[in-house]
LUMDRENZA-746308 format. One record per residue (C-alpha): residue number from 0; residue in one letter; x, y, z. Coordinates in steps of 0.25 Angstrom, whole numbers, plus 5000, padded with zeros to 4 digits. Layout:
# LUMDRENZA-746308
- NUM | A | X | Y | Z
...
# end
This chain:
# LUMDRENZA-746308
- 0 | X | 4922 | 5066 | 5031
- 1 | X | 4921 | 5066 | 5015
- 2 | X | 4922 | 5054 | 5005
- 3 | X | 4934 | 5054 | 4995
- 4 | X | 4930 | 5050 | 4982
- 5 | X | 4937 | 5051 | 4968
- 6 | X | 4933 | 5053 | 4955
- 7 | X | 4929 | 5039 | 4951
- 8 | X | 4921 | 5039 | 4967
- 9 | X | 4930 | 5031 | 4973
- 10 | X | 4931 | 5034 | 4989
- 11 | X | 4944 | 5038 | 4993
- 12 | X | 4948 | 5036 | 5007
- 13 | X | 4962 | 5029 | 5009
- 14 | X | 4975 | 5038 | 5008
- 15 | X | 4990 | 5029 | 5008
- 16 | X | 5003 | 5038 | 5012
- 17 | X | 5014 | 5034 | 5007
- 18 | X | 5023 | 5041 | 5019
- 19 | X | 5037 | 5039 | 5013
- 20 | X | 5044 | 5031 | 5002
- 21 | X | 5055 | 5026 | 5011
- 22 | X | 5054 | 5010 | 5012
- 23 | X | 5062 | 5001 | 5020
- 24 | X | 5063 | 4991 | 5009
- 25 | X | 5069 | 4992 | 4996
- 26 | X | 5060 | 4982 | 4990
- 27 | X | 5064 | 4976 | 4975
- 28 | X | 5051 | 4980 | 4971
- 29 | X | 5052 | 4994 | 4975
- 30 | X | 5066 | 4999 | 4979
- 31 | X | 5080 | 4998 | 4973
- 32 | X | 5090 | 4993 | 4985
- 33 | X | 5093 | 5008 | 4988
- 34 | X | 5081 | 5012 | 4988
- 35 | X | 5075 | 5024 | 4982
- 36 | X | 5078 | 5040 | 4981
- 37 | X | 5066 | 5043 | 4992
- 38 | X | 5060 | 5057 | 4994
- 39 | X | 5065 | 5068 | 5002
- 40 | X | 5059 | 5066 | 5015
- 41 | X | 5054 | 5083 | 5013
- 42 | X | 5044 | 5077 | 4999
- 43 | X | 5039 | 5067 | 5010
- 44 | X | 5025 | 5071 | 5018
- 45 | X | 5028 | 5073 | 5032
- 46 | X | 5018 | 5065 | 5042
- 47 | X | 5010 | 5079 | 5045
- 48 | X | 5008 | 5080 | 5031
- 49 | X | 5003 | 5068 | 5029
- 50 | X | 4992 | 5068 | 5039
- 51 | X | 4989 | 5080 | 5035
- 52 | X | 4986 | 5074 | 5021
- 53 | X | 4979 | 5064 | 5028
- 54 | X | 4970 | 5071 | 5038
- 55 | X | 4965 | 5078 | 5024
- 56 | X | 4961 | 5066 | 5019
- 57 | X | 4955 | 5061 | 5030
- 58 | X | 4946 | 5071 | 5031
- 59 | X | 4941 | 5070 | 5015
- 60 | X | 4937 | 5055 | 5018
- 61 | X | 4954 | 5046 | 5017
- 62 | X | 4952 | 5038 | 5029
- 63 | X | 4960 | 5027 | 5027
- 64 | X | 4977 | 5031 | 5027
- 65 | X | 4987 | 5022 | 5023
- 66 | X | 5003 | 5024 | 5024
- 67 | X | 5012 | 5019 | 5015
- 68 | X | 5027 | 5021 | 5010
- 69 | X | 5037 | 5017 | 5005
- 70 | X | 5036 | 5011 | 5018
- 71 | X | 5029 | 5019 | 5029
- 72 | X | 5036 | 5013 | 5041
- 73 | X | 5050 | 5020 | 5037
- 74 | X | 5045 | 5032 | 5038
- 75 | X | 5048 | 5038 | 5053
- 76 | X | 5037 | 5042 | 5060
- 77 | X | 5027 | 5033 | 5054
- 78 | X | 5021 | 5031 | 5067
- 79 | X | 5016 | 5045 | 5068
- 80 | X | 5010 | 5047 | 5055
- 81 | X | 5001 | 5036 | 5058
- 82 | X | 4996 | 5042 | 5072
- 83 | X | 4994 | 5053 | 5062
- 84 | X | 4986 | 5049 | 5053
- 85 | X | 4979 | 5041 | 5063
- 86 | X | 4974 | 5051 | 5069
- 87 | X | 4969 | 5057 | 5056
- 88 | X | 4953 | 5059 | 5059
- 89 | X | 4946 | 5048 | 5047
- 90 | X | 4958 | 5039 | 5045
- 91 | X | 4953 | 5026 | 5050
- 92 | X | 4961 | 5016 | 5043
- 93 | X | 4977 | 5020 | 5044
- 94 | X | 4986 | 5009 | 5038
- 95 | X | 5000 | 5007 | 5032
- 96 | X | 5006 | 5000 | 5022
- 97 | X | 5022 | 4995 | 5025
- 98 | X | 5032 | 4984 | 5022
- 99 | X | 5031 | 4978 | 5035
- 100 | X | 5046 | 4979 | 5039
- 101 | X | 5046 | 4991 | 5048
- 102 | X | 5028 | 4986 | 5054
- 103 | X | 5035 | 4978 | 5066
- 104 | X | 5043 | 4990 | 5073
- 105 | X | 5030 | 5000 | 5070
- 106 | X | 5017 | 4991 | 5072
- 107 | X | 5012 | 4995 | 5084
- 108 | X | 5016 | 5011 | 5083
- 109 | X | 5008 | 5009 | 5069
- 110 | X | 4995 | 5004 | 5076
- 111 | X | 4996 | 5013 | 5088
- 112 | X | 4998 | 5025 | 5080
- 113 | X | 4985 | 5021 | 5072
- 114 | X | 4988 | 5013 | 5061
- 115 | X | 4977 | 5003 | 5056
- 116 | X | 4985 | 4992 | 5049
- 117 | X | 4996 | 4990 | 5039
- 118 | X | 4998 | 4984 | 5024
- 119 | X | 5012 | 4976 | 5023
- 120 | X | 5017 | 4973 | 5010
- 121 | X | 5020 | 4956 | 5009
- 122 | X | 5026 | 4951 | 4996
- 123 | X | 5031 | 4938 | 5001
- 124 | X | 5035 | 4932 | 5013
- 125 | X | 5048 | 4925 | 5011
- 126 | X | 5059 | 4931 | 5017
- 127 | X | 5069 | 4931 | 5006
- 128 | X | 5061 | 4937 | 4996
- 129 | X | 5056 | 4947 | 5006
- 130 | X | 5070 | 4952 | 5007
- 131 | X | 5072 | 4951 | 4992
- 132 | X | 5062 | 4960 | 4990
- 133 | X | 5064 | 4972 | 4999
- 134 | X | 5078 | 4971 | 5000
- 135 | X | 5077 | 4977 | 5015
- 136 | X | 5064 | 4970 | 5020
- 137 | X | 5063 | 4959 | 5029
- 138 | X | 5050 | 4950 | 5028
- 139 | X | 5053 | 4945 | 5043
- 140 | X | 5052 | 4961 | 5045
- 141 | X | 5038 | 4961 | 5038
- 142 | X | 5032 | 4951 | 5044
- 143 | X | 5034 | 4957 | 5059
- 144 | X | 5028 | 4968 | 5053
- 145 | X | 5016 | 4960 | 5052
- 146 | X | 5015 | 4955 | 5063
- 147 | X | 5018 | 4967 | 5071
- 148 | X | 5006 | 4974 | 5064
- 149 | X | 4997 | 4964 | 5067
- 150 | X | 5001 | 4963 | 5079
- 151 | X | 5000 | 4981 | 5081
- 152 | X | 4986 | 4978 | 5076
- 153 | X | 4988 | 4984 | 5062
- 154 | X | 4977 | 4974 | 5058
- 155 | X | 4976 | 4970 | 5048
- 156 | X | 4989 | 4970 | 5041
- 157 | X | 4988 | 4966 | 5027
- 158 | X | 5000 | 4961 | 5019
- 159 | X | 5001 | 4965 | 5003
- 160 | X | 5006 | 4957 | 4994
- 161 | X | 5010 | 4958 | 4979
- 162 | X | 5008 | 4946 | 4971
- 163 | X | 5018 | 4944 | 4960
- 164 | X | 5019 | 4932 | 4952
- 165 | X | 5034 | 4927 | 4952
- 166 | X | 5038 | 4936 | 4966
- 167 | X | 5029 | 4931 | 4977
- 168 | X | 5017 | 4924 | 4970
- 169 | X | 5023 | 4912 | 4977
- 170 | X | 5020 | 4917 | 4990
- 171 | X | 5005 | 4922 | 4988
- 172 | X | 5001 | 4911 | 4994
- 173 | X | 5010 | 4910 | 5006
- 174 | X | 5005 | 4924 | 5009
- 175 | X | 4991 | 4920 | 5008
- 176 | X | 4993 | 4909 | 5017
- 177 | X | 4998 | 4918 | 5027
- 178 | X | 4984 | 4924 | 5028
- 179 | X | 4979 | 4910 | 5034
- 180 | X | 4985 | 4909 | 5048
- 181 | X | 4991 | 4924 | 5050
- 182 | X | 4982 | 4937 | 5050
- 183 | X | 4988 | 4942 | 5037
- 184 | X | 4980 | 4950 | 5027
- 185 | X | 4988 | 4947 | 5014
- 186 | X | 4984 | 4954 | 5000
- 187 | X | 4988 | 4951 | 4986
- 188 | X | 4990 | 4964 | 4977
- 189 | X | 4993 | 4960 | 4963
- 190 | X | 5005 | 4966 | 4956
- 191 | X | 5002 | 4979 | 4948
- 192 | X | 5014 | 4987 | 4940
- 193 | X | 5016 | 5001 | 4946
- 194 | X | 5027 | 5009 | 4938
- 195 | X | 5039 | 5015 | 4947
- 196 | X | 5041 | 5025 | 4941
- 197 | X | 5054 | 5033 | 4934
- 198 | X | 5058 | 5022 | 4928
- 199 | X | 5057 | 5012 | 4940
- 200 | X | 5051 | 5000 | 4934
- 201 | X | 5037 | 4995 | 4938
- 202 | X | 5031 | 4991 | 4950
- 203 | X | 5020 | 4981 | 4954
- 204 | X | 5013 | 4985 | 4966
- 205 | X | 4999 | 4980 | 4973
- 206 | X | 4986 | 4986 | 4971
- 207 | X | 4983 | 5001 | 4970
- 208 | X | 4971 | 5000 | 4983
- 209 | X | 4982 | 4994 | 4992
- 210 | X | 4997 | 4992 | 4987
- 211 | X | 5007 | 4993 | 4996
- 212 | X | 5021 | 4997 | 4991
- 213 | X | 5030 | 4987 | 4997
- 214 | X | 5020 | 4977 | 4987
- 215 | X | 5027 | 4982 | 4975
- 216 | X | 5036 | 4973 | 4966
- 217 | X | 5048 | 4978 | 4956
- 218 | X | 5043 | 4975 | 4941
- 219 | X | 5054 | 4968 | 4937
- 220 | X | 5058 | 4960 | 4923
- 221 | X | 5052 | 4947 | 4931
- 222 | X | 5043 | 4952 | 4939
- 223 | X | 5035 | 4962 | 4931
- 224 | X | 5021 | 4967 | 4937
- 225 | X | 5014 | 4960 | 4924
- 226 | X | 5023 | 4946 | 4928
- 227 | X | 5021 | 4948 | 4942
- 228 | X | 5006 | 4949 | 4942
- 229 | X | 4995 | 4939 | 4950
- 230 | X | 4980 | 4943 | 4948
- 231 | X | 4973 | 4943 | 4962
- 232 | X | 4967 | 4931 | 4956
- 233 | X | 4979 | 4922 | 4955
- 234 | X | 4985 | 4927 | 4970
- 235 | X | 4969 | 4922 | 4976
- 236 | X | 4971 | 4909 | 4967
- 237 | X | 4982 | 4906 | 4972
- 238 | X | 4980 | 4907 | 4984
- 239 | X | 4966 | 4899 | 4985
- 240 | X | 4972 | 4886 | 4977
- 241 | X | 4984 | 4885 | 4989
- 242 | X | 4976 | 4890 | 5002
- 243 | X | 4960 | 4888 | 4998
- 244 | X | 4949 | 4898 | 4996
- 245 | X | 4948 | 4913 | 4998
- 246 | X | 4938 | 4918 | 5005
- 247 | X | 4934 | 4933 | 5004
- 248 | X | 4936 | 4941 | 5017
- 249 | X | 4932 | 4954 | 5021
- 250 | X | 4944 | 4965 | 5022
- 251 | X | 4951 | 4967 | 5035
- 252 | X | 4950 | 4981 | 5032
- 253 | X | 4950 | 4991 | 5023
- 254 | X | 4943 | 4992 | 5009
- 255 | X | 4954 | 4990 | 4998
- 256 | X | 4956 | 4982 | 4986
- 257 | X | 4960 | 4969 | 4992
- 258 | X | 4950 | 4958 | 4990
- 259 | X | 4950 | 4947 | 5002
- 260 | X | 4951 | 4934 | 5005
- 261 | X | 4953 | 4924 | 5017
- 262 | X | 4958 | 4909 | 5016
- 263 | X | 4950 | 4899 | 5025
- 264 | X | 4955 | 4900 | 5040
- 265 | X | 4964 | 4914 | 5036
- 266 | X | 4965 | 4924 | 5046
- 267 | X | 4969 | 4934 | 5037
- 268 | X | 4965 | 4938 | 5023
- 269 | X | 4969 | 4938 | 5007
- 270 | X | 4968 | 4950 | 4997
- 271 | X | 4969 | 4952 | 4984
- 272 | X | 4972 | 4967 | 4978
- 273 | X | 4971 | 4967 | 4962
- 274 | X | 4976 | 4980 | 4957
- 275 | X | 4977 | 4973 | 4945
- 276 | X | 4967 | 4962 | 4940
- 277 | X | 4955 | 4969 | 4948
- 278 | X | 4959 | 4985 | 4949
- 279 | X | 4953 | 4992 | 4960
- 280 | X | 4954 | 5005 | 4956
- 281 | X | 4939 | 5009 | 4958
- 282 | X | 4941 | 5007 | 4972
- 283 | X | 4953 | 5014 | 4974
- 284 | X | 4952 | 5023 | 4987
- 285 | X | 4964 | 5029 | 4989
- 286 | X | 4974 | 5040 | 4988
- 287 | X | 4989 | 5039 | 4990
- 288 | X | 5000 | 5051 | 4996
- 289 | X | 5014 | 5048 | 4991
- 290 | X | 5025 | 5051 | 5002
- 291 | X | 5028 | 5064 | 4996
- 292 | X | 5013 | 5070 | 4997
- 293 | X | 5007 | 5064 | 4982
- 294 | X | 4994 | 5061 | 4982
- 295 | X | 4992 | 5048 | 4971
- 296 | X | 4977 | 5047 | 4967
- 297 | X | 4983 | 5031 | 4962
- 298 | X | 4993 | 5024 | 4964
- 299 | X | 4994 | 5019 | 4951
- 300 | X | 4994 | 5033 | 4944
- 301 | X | 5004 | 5044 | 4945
- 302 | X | 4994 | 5056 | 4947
- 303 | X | 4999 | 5065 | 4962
- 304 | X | 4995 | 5074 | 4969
- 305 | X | 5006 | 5082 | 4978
- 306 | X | 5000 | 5084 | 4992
- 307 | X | 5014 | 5088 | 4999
- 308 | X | 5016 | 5102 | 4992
- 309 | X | 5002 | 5107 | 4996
- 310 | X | 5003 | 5100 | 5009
- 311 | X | 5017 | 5109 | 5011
- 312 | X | 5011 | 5122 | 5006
- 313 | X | 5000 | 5122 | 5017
- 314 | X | 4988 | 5113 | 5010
- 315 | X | 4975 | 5113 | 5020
- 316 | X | 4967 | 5102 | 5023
- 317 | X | 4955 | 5109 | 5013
- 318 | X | 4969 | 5108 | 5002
- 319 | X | 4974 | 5094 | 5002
- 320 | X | 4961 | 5089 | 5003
- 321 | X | 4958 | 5095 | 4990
- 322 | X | 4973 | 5090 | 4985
- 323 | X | 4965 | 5075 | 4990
- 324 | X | 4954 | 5075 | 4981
- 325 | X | 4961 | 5079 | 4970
- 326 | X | 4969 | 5068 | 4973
- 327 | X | 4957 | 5057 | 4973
- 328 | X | 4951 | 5065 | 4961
- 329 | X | 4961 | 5061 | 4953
- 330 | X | 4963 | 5047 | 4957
- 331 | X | 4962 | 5039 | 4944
- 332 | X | 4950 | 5028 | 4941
- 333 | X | 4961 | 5017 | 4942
- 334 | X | 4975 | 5013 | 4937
- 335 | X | 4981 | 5012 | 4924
- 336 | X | 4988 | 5000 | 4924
- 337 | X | 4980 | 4993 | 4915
- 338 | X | 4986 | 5003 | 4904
- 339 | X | 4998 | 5002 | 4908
- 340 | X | 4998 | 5015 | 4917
- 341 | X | 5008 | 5014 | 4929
- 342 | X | 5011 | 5024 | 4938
- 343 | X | 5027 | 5031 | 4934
- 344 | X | 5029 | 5042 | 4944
- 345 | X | 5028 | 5035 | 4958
- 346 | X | 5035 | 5020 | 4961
- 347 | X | 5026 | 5013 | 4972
- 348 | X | 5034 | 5015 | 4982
- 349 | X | 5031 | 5030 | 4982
- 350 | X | 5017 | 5029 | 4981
- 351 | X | 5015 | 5020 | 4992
- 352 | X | 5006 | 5011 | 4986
# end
């Protein structure tokens, strides 16, 4: 087994699939009502290829795998690729990113076929707006996705929400609260602007180390990412002068960017990812496939590397591992943002956060 390392010696060791750009939803944030021109299903990577990609990886050092959209649950089969890559020798910590809806009906298949645990995206908990916001969604939906994913064992399942001041900054507190009495994991990303893209208009999505693309709310006149945004600072102030101190807590699992805390008596957790006020870049330690076999060394710049025409030309292991360094060689030393450098050639939704 080697050690992935990129140019700036950051180890690299976590892969997120996007396995299709197809969603459920038709969030306000994300999707017009009709929803958007998708990809042929020929430009998308078959599961074969996908593990293929993936047992590459694996045997240069990548052992931690996580799927992502669009929303993974729509795409048929999902249960199979998971007992693919399961199998895959050095993956050892298999996980999923979804909108929840679609978790109660596939739990259980989820956990037997070897996923580890499972991210849901959870911008507010009332109903109404709920429905608002994804048009098709239903919050009561959501929540028995929870339930039925803790109940699977897909422990633990952390909830990711986007704080954005004037859209659900009333609710950062009832979230947090819930973190007392139920074992929920909730954690606030701030709001940074992520450009759509061909003239779609800006997005504000979660941290770069652990956004999730439900988590993404459309820049509009009166909620512009710059008017929308709550420093990490603020959300944990907040929160301590209505519910008492936070105490710092070990992570349940993983080694990403958030930064945790417990109230007194909770049995779950608080984070706080800040992408903006406290950048993470110099611990950035993964490396993201597009739905249509694009490897992006960031997910806030456009650089690409296609996979999918050497993979369909016959490409050995030996070939897309080279195709994999080059990749993480070319990661940048961090985002741009700052200078006013978005990403154009991608929306969120096709990157898969």
């Amino acid at each position: 087994m080697f050690s992935l390392s990129d140019a700036y010696n950051r180890q690299i060791n976590y892969l997120r699939l996007s396995v299709t750009d197809r969603c459920n939803f038709r969030c306000l944030y994300c999707l017009p009502p009709e929803g958007v021109p998708w990809r042929p299903h020929a430009e998308i990577l078959r599961f074969e290829e996908i593990a293929t990609v993936v047992r590459a990886a694996a045997a240069l050092g990548i052992s931690k795998v996580r799927l992502t959209g669009g929303e993974p649950l729509v795409r048929a089969g999902i249960v199979d690729l998971v007992a693919m890559l399961a199998a895959i020798p050095g993956i050892d910590d298999l996980s999923m990113t979804t909108n929840g809806a679609l978790l109660a009906r596939h739990a259980a298949d989820l956990k037997r076929a070897g996923l580890r645990r499972v991210n849901v995206s959870l911008d507010t908990l009332d109903a109404g707006r709920f429905q608002r916001i994804t048009r098709l969604g239903s919050l009561a939906d959501v929540l028995a996705g929870i339930a039925a994913a803790q109940e699977a064992g897909l422990l633990p399942v952390k909830l990711n929400t986007v704080a954005v001041r004037g859209f659900n900054d009333d609710e950062l507190v009832a979230l947090a609260a819930r973190t007392i009495g139920e074992d929920w994991h909730v954690r606030f990303i701030e709001v940074m602007p992520v450009g759509g893209g061909s003239g779609q208009q800006a997005r504000a999505g979660g941290a770069c180390q652990d956004v999730d693309t439900p988590n993404v709310l459309l820049a509009t006149a009166e909620h512009s990412p710059e008017a929308g945004f709550i420093a990490v600072a603020e959300i944990k102030a907040r929160i301590e002068a209505a519910l008492g101190a936070l105490t710092p807590a070990r992570p349940t699992v993983g080694n990403g960017p958030a930064r945790y805390y417990r109230l007194a008596g909770a049995r779950g957790t608080i984070g706080f990812i800040s992408p903006v006020s406290e950048h993470f870049c110099d611990q950035c330690n993964r490396l993201r496939l597009t739905a249509d076999g694009h490897l992006r060394p960031c997910l806030l710049a456009d650089g690409e590397l296609d996979l999918r025409t050497p993979l369909r030309q016959g490409a050995s292991q030996a070939d897309l591992q080279a195709l994999l360094r080059q990749a993480i060689q070319a990661k940048p030393q961090g985002h741009r943002l700052a200078e006013q450098v978005r990403p154009q050639v991608r929306a969120m939704s096709q990157i898969g956060g």
